[in-house]
C-alpha positions as CSV (number, residue, x, y, z in Angstrom):
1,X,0.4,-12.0,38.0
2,X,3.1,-14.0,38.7
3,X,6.7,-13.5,37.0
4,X,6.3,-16.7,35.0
5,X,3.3,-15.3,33.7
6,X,4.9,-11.9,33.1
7,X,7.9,-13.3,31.4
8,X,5.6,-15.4,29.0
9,X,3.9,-12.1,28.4
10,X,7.3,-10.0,27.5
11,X,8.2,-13.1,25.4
12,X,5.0,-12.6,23.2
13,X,4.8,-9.3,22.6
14,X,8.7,-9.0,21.6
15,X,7.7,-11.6,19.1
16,X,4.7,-10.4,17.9
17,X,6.7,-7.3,17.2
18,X,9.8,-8.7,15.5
19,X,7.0,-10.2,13.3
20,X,5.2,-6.6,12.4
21,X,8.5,-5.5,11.7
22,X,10.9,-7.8,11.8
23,X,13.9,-5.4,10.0
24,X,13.6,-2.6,12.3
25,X,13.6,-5.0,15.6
26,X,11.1,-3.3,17.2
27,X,7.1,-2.4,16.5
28,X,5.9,0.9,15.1
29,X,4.7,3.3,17.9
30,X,2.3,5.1,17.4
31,X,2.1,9.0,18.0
32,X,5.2,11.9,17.9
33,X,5.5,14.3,15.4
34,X,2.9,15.1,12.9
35,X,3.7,13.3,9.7
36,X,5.9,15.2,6.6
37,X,4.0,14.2,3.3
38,X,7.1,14.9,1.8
39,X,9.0,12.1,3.8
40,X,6.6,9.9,2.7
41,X,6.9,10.5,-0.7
42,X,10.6,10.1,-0.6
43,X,9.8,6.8,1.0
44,X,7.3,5.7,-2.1
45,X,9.6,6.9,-4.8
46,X,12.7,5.2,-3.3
47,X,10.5,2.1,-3.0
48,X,9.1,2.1,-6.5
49,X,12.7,3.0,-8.0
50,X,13.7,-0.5,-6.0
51,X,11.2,-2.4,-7.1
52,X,12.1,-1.3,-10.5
53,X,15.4,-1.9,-9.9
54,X,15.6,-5.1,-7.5
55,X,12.1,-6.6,-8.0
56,X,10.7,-7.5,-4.8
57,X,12.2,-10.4,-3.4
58,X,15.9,-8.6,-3.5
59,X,14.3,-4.9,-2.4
60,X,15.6,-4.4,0.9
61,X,13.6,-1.9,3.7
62,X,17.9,-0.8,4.3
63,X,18.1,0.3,0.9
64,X,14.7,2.3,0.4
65,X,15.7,4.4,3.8
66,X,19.0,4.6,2.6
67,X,17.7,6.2,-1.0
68,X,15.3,7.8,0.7
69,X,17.2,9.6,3.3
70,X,15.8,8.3,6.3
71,X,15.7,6.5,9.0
72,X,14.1,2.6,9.7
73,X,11.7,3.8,12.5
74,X,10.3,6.8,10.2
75,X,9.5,4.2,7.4
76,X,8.0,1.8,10.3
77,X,5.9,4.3,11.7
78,X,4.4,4.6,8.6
79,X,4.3,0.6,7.3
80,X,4.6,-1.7,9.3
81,X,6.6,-3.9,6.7
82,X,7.9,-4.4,3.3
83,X,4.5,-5.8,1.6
84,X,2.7,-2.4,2.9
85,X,4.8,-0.3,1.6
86,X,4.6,-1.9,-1.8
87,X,0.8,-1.6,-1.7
88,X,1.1,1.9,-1.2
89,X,3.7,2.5,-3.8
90,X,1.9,0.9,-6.6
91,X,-1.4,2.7,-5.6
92,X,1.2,6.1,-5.2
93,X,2.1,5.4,-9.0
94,X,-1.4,4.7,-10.4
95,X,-2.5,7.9,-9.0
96,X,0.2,10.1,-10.1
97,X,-0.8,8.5,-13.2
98,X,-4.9,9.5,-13.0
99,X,-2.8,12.9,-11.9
100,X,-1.2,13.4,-15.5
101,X,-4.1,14.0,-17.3
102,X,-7.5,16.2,-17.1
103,X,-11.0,14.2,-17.1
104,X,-11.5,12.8,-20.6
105,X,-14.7,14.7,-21.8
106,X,-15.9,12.3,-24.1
107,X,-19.1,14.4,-25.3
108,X,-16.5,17.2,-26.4
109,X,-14.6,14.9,-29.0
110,X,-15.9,13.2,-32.6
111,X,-15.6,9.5,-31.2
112,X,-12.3,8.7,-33.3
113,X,-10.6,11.5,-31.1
114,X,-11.9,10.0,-27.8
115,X,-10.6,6.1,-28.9
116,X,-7.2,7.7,-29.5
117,X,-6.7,10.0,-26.7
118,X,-8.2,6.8,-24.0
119,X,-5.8,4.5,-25.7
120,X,-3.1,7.1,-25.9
121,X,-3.5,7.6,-21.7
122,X,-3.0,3.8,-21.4
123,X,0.8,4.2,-21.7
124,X,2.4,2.8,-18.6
125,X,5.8,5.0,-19.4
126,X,3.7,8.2,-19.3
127,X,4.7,8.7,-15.7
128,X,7.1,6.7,-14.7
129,X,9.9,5.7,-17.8
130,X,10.7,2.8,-15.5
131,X,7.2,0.8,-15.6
132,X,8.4,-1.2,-18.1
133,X,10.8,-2.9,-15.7
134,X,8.0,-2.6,-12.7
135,X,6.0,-4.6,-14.6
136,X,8.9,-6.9,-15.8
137,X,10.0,-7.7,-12.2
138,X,6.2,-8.8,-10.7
139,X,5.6,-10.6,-13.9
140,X,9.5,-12.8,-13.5
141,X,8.1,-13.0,-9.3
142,X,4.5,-14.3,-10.2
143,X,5.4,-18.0,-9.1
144,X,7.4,-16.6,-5.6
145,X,5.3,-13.6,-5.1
146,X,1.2,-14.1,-6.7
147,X,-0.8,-11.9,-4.2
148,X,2.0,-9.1,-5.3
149,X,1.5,-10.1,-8.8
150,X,-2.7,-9.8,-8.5
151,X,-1.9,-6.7,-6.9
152,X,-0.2,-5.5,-9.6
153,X,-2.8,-6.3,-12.2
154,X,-5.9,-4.8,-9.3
155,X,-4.5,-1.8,-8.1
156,X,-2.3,-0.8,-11.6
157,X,-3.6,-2.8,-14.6
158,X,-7.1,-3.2,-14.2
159,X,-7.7,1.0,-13.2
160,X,-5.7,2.4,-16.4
161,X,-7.7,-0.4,-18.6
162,X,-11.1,0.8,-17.3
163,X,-11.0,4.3,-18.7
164,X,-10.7,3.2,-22.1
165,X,-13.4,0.3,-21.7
166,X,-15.4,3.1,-20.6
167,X,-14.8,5.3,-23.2
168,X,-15.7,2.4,-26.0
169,X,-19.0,1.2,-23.8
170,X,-20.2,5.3,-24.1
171,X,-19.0,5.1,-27.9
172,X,-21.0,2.3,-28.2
173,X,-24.2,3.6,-26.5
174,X,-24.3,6.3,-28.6
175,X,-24.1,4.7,-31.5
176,X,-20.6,5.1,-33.2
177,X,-19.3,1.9,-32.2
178,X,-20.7,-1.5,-33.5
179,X,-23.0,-3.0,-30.6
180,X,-21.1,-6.4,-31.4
181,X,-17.9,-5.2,-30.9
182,X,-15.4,-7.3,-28.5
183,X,-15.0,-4.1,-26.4
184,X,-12.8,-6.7,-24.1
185,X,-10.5,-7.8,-26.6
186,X,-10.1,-4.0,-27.8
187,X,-9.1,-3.1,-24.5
188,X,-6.7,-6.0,-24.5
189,X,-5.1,-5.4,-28.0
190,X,-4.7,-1.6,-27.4
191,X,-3.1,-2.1,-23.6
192,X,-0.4,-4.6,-25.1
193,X,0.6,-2.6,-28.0
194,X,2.4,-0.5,-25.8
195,X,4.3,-4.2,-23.9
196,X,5.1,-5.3,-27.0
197,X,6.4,-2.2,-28.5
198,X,8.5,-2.1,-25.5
199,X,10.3,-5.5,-26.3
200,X,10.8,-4.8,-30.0
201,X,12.6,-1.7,-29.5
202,X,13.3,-0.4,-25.6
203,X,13.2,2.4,-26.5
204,X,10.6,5.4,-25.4
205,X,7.0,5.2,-26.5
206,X,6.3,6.5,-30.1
207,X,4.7,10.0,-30.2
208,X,2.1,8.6,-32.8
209,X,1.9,5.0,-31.2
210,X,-1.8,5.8,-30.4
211,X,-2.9,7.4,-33.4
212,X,-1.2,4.0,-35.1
213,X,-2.9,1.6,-33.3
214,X,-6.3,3.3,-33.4
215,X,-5.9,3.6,-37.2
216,X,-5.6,-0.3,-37.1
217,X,-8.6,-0.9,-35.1
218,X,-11.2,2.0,-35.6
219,X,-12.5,0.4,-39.1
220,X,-13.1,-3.2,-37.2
221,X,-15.2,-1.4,-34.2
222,X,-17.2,1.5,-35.4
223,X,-20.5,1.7,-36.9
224,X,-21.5,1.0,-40.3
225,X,-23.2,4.3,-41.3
226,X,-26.8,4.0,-43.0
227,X,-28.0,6.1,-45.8
């Protein structure tokens, strides 16, 4: 090979790994020392108290590492830029969220109790009291930032919604919820209580919020009985 060739071949590969990692100046190597879950953790909490804080286009990798108490190459070993490590912190939150509660044993509840206690585990604030302004910063960065946006709604939205569809769709096939029910719109009414109760007041959720809103809603949805 001749040194024209190798310097064109030093040239792209210092590119290519200013572009993987274009904050730390250099790509992440693989290999070293095992990895610390709890480093990792630190990284995702710092992140998602950023994201909270900054929203996405003004989080910096400096400032996770520095709340975090570590160093650029121990983040970049682990993602290789910003929008990674956003991926994983939102999936980190969601299942921190799942974490919170025990399986919801459906079978073991009069339906009413089930409807409450799904719509009751659809609180973003449950584990996190910053999700409010989470959600607040992809929603103002929807225009700048979409695929983060989508993500938001795939990976955080979407997954805390589908327990309580699936709650009403086994209400519904044993036969204590109306077959013509708009399960969707339920599911949509229910989730943005807890937005909108947000804006009015700021302050924490309600301890009865749920059993409020079900109240609202169960008469409209459940089964006429016969006899």
């Amino acid at each position: 090979m001749s040194s024209k060739d190798e310097s064109a071949r030093r040239a792209a590969g210092r590119a290519k790994a200013k572009a993987v990692a274009p904050e730390a100046g250099q790509a992440p190597h693989a290999g070293g020392r095992p990895r610390d879950p709890a480093i990792e953790e630190a990284i995702l909490r710092a992140a998602r108290a950023r994201l909270a804080t900054d929203g996405y286009t003004r989080m910096t990798i400096g400032d996770v590492v520095a709340d975090a108490g570590v160093t650029r190459p121990t983040l970049y070993r682990r993602w290789p830029n910003k929008y990674e490590l956003v991926v994983d912190a939102l999936r980190y939150g969601l299942q921190q969220q799942r974490e919170a509660y025990r399986p919801l044993d459906v079978d073991a509840m009069t339906p009413l109790e089930a409807f409450t206690e799904a719509v009751r585990r659809l609180d973003p604030r449950h584990s996190n009291e910053r999700a409010m302004a989470l959600h607040g910063n992809f929603m103002g960065e929807a225009d700048r930032e979409p695929a983060l946006f989508e993500l938001m709604r795939e990976q955080g939205n979407k997954p805390r919604c589908a327990e309580l569809e699936q709650t009403l769709r086994h209400l519904q096939s044993t036969g204590a919820v109306r077959p013509d029910a708009d399960l969707d719109t339920v599911v949509t009414l229910c989730f943005g209580s807890y937005f909108g109760d947000y804006l009015q007041t700021g302050a924490a959720t309600p301890t009865d919020h749920a059993d409020r809103i079900v109240a609202m809603l169960w008469p409209t949805i459940r089964a006429v009985e016969q006899g």
